[in-house]
C-alpha positions in Angstrom: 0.0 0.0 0.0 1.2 3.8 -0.7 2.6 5.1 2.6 1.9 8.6 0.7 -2.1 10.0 -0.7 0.1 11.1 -3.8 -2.1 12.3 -6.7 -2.0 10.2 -10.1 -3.6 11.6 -13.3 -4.6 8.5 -15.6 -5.2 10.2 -19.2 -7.2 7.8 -21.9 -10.3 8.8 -23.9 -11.2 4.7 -23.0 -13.5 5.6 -20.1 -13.2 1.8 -18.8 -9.7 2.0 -19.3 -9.5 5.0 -16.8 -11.7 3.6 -14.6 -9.9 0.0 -14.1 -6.5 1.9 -13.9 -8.4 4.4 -10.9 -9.7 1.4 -9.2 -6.3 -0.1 -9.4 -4.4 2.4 -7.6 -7.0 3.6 -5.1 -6.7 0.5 -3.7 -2.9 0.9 -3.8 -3.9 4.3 -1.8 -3.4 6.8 -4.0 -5.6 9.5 -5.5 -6.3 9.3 -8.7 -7.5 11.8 -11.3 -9.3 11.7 -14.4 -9.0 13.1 -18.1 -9.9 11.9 -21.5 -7.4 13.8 -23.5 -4.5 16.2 -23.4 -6.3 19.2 -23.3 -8.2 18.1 -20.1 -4.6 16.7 -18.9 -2.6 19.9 -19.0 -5.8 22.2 -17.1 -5.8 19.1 -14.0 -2.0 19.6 -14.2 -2.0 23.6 -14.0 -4.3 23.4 -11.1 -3.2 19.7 -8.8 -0.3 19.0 -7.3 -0.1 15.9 -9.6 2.9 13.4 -8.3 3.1 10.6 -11.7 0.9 10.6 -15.1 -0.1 7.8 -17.1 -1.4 8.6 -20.5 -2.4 7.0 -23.7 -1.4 8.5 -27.1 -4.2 8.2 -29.8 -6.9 10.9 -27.9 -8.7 13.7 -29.3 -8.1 17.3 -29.7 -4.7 16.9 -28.2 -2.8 13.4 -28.2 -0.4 12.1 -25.9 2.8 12.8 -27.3 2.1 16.5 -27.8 0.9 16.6 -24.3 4.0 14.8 -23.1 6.0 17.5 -25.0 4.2 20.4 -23.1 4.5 18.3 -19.4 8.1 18.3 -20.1 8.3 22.6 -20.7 6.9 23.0 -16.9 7.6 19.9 -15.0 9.8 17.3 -14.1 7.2 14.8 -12.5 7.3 10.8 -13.8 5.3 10.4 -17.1 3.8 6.4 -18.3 3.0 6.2 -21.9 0.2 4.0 -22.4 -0.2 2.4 -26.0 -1.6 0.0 -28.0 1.6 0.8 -30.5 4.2 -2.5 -29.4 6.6 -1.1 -32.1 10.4 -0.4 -30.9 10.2 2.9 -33.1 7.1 3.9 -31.2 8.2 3.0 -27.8 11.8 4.9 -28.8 9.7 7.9 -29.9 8.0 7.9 -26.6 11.0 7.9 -24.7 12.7 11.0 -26.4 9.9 12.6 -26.2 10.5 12.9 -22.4 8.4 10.2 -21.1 10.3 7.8 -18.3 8.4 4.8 -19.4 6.2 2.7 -22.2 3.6 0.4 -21.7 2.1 -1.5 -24.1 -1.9 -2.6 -23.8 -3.3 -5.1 -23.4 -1.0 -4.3 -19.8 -0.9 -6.5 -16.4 -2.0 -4.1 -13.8 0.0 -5.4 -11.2 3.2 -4.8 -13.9 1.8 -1.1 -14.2 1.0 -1.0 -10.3 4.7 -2.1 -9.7 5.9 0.5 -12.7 4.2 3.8 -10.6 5.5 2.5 -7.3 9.1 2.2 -8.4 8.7 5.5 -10.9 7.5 7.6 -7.4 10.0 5.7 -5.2 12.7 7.6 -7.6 11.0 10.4 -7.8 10.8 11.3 -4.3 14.6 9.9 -3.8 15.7 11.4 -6.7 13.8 14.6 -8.0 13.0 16.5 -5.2 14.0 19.8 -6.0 13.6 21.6 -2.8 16.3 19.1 -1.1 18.3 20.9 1.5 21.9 22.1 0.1 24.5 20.0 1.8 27.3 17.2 1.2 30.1 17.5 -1.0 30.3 18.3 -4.7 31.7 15.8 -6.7 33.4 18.0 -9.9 34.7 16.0 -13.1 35.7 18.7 -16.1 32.9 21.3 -16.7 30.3 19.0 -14.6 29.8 19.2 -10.5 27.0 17.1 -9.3 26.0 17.0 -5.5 25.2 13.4 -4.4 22.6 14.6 -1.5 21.4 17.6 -3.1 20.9 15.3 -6.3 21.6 18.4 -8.9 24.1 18.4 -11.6 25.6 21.5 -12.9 27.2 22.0 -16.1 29.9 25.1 -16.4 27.7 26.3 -13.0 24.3 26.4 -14.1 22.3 23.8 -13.0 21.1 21.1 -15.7 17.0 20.1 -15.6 17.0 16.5 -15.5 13.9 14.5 -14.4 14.0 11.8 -12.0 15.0 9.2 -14.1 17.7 11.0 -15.4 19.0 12.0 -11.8 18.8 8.3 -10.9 20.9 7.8 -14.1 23.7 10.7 -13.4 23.5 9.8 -9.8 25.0 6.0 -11.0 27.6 7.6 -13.3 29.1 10.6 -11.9 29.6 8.5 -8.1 31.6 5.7 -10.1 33.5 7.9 -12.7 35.2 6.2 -15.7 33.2 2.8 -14.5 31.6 1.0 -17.5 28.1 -0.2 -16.5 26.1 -2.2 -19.3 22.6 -1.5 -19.9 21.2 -3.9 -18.0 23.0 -3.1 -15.2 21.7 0.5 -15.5 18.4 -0.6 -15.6 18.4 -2.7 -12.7 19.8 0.2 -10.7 18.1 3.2 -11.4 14.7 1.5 -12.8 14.4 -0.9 -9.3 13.5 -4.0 -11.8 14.6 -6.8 -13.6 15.8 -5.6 -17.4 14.1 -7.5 -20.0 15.2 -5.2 -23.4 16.2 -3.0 -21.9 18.9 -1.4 -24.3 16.6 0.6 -26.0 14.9 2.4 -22.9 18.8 3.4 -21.5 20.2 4.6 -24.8 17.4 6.8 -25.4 17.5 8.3 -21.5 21.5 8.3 -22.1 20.7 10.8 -25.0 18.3 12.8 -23.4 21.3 13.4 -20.7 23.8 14.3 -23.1 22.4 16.9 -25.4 21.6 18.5 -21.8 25.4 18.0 -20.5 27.7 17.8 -23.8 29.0 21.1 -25.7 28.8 18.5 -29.2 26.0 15.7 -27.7 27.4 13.9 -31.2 30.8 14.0 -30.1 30.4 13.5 -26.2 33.4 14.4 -23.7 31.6 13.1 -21.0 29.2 10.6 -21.1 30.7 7.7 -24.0 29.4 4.5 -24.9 32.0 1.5 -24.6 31.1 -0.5 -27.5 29.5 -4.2 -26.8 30.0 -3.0 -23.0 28.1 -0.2 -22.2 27.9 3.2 -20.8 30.6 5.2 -18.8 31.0 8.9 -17.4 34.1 9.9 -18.7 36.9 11.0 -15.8 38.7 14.2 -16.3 41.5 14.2 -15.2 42.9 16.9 -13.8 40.5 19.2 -15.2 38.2 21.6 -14.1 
């Protein structure tokens, strides 16, 4: 059960699909709240103190993706994409987009019960922005990243990541110049077994570095090792 009343918004122009999805996780103990499209989406969102959205993609007036797009302007909150598209290039598409996670329907609810559980477990250990300043920096090159403050900065300004992208960071910059496969990623940041999970990493990998590199096609800092995995770059000696 949800130690927490956090508020959920479930987004699907199915009506019964909402309403399964509600009944699910009031009984896991959270709040839920209700919209059939985008547009109805983004006005709960502007007004509640939503903690996680799940949201379908084919909706009227204003589809999924698009309303994943404008989340992402405003707020760093956990977003599950809920599809009937099973394609890698859809699930890929969803990802960059800015969403943390895909799931494809016809969807186990205690798999997507499990998903928002671990996606708000990261959130709150991970994306809270109003975390009290303290700890030590860690500084590699043009990045510093504070481990209990959980913010990166790049060249001093502070770089927006969302919680899944902290969790991601976090891993890297507190095991510099370690290689860590994707799976390995997965199981750490995500809280879960990895089944496929290359895809889901490389596209959260990219998403970090066009917010971190000066050239995100020739990356300084964080580098693929090919057939290995991913590594943040050590720098030495610079600052």
């Amino acid at each position: 059960m949800a130690q927490l009343r956090e508020n959920i918004l479930v987004v699907d122009d199915d009506r019964e699909i909402v309403r399964a999805i509600a009944i699910l996780l009031e009984k896991e103990g959270y709040v839920v709240f209700r919209a059939c499209d985008g547009l109805e989406a983004l006005e709960i969102l502007a007004r509640e103190e939503i903690r996680l959205v799940i949201i379908d993609v084919m909706m009227p007036r204003l589809d999924g993706f698009s309303a994943v797009m404008r989340i992402r302007e405003r707020k760093n909150l956990p977003i599950i994409v809920l599809s009937a598209k099973s394609e890698d290039s859809d699930k890929i598409l969803g990802l960059s987009i800015g969403a943390d996670d895909y799931v494809t329907k016809p969807f186990n609810p205690q798999e997507l019960a499990a998903r928002v559980r671990s996606h708000l477990r990261r959130y709150t250990a991970l994306g809270d922005i109003h975390a009290q300043r303290r700890g030590s920096l860690i500084v590699n090159g043009r990045l510093s990243y504070s481990p209990e403050e959980r913010e990166l900065r790049a060249d001093g300004e502070p770089v927006r990541l969302t919680a899944t992208e902290t969790g991601i960071v976090d891993l890297l910059m507190r095991n510099l110049g370690r290689v860590f496969p994707a799976e390995e990623i997965y199981r750490q940041v995500w809280g879960e077994r990895a089944f496929s999970a290359e895809n889901t990493v490389m596209v959260h990998i990219r998403r970090i570095r066009e917010k971190i590199e000066l050239n995100p096609r020739a990356p300084e800092y964080l580098k693929v090792v090919w057939g290995i995995g991913y590594k943040m770059e050590k720098m030495e000696g610079r600052r």
